[in-house]
Every structure is written in C-alpha cells, then in structure tokens.
N, CA, C and O atoms as CSV, one atom per row, in Angstrom:
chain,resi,resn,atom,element,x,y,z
A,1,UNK,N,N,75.762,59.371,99.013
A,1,UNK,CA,C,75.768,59.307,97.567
A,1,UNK,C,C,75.381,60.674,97.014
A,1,UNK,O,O,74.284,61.134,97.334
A,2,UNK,N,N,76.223,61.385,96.181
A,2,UNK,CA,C,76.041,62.568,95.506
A,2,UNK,C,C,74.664,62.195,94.546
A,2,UNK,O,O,74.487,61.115,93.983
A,3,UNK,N,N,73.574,63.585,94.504
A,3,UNK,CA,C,72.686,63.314,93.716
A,3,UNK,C,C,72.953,63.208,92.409
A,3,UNK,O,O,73.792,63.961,91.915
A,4,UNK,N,N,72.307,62.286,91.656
A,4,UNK,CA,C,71.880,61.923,90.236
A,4,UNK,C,C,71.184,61.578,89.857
A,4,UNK,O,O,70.765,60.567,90.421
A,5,UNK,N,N,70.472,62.006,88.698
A,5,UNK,CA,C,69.280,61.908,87.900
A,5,UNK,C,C,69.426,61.421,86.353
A,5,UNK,O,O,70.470,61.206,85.737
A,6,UNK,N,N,68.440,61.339,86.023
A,6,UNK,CA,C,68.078,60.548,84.737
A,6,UNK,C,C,68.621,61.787,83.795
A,6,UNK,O,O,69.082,61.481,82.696
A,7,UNK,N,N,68.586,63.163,84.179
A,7,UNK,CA,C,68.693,64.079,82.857
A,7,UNK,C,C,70.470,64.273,83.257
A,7,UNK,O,O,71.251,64.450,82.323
A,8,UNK,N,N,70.869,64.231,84.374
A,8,UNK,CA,C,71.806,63.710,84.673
A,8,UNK,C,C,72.831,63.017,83.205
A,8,UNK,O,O,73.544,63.399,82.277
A,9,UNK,N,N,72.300,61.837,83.797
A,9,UNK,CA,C,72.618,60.788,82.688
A,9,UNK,C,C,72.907,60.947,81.107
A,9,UNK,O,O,73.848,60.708,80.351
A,10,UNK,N,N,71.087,61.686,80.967
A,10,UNK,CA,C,70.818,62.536,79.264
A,10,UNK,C,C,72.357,63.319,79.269
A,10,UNK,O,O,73.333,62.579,79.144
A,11,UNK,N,N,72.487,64.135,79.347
A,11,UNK,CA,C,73.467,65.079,79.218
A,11,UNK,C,C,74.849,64.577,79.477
A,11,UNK,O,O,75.810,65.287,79.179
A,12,UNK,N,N,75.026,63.289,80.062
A,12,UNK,CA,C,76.406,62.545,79.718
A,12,UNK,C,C,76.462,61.525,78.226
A,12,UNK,O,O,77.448,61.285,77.530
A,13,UNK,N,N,74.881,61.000,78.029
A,13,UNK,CA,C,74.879,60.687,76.598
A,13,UNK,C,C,75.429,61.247,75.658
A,13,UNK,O,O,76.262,60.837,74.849
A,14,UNK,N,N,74.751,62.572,75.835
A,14,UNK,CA,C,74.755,63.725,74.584
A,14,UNK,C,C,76.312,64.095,74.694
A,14,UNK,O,O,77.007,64.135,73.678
A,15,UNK,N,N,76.725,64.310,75.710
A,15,UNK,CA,C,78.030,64.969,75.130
A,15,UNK,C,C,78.923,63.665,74.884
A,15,UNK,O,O,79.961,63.844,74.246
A,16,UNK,N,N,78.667,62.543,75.266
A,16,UNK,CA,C,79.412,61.245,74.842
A,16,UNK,C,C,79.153,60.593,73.470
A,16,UNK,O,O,79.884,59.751,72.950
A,17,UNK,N,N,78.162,61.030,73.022
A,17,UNK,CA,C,77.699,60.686,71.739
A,17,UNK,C,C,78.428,61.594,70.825
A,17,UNK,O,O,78.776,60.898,69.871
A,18,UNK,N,N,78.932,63.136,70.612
A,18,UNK,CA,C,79.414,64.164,70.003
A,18,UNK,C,C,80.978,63.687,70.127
A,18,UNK,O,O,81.755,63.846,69.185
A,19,UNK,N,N,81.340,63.141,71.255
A,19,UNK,CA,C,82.674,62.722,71.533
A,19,UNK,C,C,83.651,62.350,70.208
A,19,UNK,O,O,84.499,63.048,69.651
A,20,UNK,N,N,83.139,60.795,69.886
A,20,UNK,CA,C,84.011,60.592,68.626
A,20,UNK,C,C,84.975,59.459,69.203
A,20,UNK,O,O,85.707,58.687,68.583
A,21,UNK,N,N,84.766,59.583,70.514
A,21,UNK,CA,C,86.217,58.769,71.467
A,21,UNK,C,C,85.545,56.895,70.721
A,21,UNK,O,O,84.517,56.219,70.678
A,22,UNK,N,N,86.634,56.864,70.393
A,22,UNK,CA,C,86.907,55.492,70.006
A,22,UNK,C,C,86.475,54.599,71.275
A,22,UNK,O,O,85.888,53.534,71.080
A,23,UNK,N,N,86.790,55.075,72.664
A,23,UNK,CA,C,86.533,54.131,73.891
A,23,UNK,C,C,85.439,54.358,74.437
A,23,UNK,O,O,85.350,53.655,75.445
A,24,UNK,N,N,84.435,55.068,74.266
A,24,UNK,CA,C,83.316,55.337,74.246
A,24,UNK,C,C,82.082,54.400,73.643
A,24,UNK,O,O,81.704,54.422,72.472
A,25,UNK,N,N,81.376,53.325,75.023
A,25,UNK,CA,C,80.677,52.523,74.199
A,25,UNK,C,C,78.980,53.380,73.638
A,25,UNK,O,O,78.165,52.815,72.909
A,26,UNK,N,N,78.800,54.840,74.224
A,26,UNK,CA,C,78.202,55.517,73.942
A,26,UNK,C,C,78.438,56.003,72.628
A,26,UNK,O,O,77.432,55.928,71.922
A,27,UNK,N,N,79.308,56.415,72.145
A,27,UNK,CA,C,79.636,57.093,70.648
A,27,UNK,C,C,79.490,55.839,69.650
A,27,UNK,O,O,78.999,56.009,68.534
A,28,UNK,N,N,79.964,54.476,70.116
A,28,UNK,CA,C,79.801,53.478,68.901
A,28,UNK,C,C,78.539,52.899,68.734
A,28,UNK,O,O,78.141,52.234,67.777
A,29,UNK,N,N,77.685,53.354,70.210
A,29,UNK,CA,C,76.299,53.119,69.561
A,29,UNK,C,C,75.526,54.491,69.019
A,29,UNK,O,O,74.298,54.492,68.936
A,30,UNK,N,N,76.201,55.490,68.706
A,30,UNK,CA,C,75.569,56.474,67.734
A,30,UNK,C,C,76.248,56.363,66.862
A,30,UNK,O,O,75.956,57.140,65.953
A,31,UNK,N,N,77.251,55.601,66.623
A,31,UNK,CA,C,77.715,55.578,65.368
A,31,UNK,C,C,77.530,54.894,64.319
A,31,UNK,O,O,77.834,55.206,63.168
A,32,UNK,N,N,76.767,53.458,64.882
A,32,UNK,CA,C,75.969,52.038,64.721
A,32,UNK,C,C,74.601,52.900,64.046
A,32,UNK,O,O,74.323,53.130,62.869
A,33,UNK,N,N,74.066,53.171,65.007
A,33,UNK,CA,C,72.780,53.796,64.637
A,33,UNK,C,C,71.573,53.400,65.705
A,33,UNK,O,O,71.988,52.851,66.726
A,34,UNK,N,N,70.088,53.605,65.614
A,34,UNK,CA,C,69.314,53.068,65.786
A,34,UNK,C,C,69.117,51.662,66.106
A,34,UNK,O,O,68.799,51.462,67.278
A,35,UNK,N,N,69.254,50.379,65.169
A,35,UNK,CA,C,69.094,49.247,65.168
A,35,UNK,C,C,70.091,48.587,66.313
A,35,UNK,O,O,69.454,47.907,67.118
A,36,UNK,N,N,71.460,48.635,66.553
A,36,UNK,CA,C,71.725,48.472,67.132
A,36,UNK,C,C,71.839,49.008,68.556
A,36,UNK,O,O,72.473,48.320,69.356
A,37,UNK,N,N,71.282,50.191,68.980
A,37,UNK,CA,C,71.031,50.655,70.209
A,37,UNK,C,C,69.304,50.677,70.712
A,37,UNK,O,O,68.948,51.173,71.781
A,38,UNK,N,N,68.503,50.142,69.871
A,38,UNK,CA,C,67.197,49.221,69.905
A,38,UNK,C,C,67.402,47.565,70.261
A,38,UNK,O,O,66.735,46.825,70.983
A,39,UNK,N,N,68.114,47.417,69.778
A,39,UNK,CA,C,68.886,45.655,70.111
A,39,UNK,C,C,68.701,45.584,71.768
A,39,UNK,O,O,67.959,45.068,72.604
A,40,UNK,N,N,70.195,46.684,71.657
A,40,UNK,CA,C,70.782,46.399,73.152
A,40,UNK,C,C,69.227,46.647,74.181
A,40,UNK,O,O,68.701,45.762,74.856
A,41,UNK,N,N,68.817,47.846,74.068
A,41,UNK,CA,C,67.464,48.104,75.029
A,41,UNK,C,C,66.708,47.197,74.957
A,41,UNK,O,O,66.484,46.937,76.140
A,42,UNK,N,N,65.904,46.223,74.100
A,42,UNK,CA,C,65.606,44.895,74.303
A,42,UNK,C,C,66.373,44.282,74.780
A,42,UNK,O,O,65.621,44.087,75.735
A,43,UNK,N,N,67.350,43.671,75.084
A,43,UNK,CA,C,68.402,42.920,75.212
A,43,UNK,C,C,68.457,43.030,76.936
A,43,UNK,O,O,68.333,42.153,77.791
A,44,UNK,N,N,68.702,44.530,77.049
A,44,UNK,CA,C,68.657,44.756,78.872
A,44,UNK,C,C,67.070,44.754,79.514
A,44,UNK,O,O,66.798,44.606,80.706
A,45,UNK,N,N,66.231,44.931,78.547
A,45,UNK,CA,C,65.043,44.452,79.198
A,45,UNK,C,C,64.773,43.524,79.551
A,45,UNK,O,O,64.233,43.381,80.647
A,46,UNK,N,N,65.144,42.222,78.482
A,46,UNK,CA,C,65.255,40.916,79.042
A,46,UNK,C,C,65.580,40.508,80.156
A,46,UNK,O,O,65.162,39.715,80.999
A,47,UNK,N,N,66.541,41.307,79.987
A,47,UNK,CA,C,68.059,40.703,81.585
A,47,UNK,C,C,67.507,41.279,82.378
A,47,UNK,O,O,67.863,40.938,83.506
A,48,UNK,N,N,66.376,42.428,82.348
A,48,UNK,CA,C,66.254,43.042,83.799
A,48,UNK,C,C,64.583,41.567,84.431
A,48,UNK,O,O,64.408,40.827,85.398
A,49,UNK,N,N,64.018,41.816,83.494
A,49,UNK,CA,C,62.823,41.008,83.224
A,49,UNK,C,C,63.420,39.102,84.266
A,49,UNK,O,O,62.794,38.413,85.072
A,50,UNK,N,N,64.538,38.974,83.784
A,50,UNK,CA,C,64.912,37.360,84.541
A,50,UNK,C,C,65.373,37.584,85.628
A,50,UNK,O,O,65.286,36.759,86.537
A,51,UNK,N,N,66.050,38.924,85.783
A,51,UNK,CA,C,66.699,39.318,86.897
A,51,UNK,C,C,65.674,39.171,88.415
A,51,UNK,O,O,65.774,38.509,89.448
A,52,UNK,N,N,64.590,40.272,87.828
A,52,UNK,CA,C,62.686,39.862,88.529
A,52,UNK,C,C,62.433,38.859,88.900
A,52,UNK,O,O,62.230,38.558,90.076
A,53,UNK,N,N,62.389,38.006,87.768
A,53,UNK,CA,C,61.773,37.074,88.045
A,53,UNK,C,C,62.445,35.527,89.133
A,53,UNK,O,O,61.807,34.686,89.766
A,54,UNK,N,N,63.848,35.692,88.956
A,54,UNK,CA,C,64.426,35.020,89.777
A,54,UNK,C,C,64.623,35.761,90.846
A,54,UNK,O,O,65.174,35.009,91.649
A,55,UNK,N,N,64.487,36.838,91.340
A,55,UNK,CA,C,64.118,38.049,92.861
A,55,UNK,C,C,65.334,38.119,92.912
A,55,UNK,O,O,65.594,38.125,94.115
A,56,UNK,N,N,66.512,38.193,92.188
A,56,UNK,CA,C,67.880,38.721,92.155
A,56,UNK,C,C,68.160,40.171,92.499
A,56,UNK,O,O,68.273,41.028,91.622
A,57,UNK,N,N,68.271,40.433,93.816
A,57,UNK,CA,C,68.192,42.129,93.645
A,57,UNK,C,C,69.074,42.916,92.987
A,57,UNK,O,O,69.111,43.922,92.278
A,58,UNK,N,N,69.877,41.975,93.550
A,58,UNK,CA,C,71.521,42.748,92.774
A,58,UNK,C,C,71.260,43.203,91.245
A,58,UNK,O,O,71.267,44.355,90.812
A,59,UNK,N,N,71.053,42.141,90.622
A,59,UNK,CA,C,70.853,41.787,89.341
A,59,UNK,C,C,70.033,42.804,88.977
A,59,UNK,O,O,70.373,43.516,88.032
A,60,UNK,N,N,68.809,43.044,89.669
A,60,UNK,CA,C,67.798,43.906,89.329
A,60,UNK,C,C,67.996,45.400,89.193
A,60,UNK,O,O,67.185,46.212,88.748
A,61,UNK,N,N,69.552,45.683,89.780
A,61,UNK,CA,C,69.392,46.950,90.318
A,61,UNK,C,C,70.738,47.265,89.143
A,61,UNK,O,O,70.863,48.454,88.849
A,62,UNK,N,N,71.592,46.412,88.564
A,62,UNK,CA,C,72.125,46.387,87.617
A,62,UNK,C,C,71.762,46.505,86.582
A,62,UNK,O,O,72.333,47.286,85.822
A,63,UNK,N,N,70.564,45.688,86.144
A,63,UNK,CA,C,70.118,45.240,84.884
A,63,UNK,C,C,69.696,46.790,84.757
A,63,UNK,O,O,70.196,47.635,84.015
A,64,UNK,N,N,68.556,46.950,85.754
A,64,UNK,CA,C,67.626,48.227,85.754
A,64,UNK,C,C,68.511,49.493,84.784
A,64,UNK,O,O,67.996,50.218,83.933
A,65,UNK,N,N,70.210,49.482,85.288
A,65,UNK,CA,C,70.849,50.521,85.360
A,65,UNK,C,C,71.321,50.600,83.801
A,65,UNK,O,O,71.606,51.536,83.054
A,66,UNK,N,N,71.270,49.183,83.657
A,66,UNK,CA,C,71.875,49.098,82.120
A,66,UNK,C,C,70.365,49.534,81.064
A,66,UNK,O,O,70.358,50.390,80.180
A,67,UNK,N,N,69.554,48.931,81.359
A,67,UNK,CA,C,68.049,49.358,80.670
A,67,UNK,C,C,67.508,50.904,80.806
A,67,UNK,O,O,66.575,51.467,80.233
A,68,UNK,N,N,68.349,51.324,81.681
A,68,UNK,CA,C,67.595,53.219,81.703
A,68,UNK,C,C,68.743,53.676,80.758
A,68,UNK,O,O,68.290,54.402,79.873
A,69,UNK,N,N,69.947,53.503,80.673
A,69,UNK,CA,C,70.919,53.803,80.231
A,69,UNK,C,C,70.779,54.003,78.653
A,69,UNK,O,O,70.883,55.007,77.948
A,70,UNK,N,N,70.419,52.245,78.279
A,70,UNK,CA,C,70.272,52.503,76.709
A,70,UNK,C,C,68.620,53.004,76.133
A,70,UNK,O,O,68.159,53.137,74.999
A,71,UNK,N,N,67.926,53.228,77.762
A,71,UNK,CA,C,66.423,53.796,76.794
A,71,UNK,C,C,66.551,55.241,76.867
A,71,UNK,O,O,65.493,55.816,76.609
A,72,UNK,N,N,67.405,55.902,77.105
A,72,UNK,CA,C,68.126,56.970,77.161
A,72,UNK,C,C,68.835,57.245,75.835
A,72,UNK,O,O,68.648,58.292,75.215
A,73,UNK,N,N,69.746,56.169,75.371
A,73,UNK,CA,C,69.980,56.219,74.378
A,73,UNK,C,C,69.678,56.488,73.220
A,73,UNK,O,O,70.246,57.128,72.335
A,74,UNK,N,N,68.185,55.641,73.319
A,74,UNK,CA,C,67.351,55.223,71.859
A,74,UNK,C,C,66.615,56.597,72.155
A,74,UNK,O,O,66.054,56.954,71.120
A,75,UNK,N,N,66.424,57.443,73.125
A,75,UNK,CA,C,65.443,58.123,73.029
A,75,UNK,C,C,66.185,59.173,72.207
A,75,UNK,O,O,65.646,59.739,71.256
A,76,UNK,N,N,67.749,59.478,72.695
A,76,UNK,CA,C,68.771,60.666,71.686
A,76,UNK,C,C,69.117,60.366,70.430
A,76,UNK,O,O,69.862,61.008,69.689
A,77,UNK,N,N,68.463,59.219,70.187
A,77,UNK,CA,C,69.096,58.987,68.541
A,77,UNK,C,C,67.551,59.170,68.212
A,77,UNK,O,O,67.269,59.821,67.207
A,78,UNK,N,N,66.760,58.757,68.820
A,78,UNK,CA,C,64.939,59.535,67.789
A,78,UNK,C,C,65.129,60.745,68.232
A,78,UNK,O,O,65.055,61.079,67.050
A,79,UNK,N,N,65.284,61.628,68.724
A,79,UNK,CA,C,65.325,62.949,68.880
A,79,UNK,C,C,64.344,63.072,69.827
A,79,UNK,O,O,63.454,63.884,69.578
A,80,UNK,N,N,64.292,62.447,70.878
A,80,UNK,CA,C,63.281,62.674,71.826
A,80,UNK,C,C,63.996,62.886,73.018
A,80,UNK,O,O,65.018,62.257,73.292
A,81,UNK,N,N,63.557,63.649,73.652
A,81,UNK,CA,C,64.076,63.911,75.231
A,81,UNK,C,C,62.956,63.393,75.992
A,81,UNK,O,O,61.814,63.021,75.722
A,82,UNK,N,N,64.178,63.570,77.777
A,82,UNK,CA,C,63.376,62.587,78.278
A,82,UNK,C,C,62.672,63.704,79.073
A,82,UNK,O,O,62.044,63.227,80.018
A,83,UNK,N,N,62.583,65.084,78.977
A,83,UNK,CA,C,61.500,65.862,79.157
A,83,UNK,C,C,60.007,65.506,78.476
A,83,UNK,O,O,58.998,65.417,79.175
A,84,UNK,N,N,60.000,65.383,77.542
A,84,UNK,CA,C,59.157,64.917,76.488
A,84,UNK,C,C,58.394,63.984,77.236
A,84,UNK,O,O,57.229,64.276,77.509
A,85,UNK,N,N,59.029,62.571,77.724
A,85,UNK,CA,C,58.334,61.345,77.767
A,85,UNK,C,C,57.955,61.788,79.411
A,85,UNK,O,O,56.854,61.395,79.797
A,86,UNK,N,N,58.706,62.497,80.296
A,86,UNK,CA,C,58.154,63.080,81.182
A,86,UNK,C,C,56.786,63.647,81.285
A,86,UNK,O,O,55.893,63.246,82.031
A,87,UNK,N,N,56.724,64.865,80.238
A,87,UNK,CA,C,55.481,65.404,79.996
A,87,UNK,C,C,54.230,64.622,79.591
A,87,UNK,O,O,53.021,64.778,79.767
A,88,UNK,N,N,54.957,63.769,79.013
A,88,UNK,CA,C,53.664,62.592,78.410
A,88,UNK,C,C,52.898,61.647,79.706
A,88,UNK,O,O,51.683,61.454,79.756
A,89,UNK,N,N,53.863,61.140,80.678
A,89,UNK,CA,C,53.619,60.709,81.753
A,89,UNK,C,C,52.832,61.905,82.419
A,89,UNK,O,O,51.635,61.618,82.416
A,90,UNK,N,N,53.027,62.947,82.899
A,90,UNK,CA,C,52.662,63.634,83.595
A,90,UNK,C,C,50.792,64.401,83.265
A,90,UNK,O,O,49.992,65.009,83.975
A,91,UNK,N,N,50.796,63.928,81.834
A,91,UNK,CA,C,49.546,64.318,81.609
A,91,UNK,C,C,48.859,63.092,81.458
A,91,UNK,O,O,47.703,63.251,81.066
A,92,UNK,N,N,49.166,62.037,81.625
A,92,UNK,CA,C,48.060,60.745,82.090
A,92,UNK,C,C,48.208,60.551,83.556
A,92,UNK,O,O,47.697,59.494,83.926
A,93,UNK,N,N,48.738,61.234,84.474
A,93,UNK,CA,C,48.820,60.967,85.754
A,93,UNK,C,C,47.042,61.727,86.229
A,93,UNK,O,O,46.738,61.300,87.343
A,94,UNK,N,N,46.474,62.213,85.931
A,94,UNK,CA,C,44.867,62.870,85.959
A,94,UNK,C,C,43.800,61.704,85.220
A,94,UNK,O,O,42.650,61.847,84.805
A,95,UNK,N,N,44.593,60.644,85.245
A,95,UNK,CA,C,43.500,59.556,84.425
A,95,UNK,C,C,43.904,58.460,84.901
A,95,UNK,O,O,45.091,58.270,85.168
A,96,UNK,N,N,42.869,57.475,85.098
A,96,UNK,CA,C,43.022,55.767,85.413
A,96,UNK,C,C,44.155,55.138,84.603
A,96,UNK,O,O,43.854,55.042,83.413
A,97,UNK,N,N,45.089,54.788,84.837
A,97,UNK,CA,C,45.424,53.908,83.981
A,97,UNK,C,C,44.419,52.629,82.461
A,97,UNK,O,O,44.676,52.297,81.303
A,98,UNK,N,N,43.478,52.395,83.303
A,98,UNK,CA,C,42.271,51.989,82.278
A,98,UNK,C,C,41.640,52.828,81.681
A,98,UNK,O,O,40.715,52.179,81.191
A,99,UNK,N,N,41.509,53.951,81.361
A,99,UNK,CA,C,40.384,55.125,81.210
A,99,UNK,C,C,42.038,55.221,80.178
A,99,UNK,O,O,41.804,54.809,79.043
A,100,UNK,N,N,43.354,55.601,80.330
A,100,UNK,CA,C,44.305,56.091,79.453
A,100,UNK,C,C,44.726,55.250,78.198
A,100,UNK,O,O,44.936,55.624,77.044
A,101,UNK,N,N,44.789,53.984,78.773
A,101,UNK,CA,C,44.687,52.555,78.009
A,101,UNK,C,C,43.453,52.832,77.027
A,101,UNK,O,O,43.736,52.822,75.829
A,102,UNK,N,N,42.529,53.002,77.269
A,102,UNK,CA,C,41.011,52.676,76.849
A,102,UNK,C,C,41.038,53.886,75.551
A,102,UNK,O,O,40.758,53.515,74.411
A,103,UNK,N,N,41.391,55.329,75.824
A,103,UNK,CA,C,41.978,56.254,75.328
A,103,UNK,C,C,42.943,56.126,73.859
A,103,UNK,O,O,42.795,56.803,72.842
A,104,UNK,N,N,43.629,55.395,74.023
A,104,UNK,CA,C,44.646,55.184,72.806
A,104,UNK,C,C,43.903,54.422,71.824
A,104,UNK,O,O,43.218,53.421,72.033
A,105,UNK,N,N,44.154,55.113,70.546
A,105,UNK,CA,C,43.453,54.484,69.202
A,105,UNK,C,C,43.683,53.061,69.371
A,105,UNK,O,O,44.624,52.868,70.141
A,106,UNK,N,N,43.146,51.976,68.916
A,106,UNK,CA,C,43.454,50.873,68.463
A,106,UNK,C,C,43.785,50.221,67.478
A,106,UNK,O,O,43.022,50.176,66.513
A,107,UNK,N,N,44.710,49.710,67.470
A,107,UNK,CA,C,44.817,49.355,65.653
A,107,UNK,C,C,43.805,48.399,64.861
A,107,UNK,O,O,43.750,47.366,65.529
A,108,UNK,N,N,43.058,48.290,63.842
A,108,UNK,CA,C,42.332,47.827,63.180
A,108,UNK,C,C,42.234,46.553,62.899
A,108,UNK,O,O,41.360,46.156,62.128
C-alpha cells in the first residue's frame, strides 16, 4: 500500500473544495456550508460508534474512514488545519489526561 496520510487527505479536500465539479461530493459540501458538513460528521460518528459496538471490523474501518474524512472537512470550512489540532494534541501529550481535563475552564 502506497503511503497516505491525513494531510494527505487535507490537501485533496482543499483542492476538491476550489473545484466547483458538480460530481464532487466534497465541493457540494462547501457549497452547503458548515451545517451540513457538521451533520454528516455526527452522522459518521454514529455509524462508526455502532460499528464498535457491534465489533464489526469491517464496518469500523469504513465508518472510521468516512468520519476522518468529513472531520477534515469541518475543520477546512472553520479555517482550521489539521496542523493546528496536531499542535494542540501535541502540547497535552506532557500532561495526564486528568491533570488536562482538570485544566480546561468549566462552564458555570
């Protein structure tokens, strides 16, 4: 299997999103907007979430593919890269998961 990566991926968004191609289910969810490419990423979370839980691997390894895909998505329509959420990970990797949790404001 030829290597591929997640920024990989980013950079087939981005230039599929600029596209315009009518057959492009990437361009009609930037063309939709937000709400509907927030939908779908809930939507494949679900499916990956039953996929789990019934130990479907197949399923899991599908669903998974469809759920990185559109959180990829949602991340190019907020203007976030997935360098970004990288970096964010990478600077709680020096902390407990409880100690990082514990860390975040709480809401009131």
């Amino acid at each position: 299997m030829a290597s591929f990566s997640l920024s990989d991926l980013e950079a087939t968004i981005r230039e599929r999103a600029r596209s315009g191609d009518p057959d492009s289910w990437t361009a009609k969810l930037f063309a939709t907007g937000m709400d509907k490419a927030a939908q779908k990423l809930g939507e494949e979370a679900v499916e990956t979430v039953i996929a789990a839980v019934k130990g479907d691997t197949k399923a899991v390894i599908s669903e998974s593919a469809d759920l990185l895909y559109h959180w990829l998505v949602v991340l190019a329509i907020a203007g976030v890269s997935l360098e970004d959420v990288l970096g964010e990970l990478e600077q709680r990797t020096g902390r407990s998961g409880v100690a990082e949790k514990a860390s975040r404001s709480q809401p009131g």
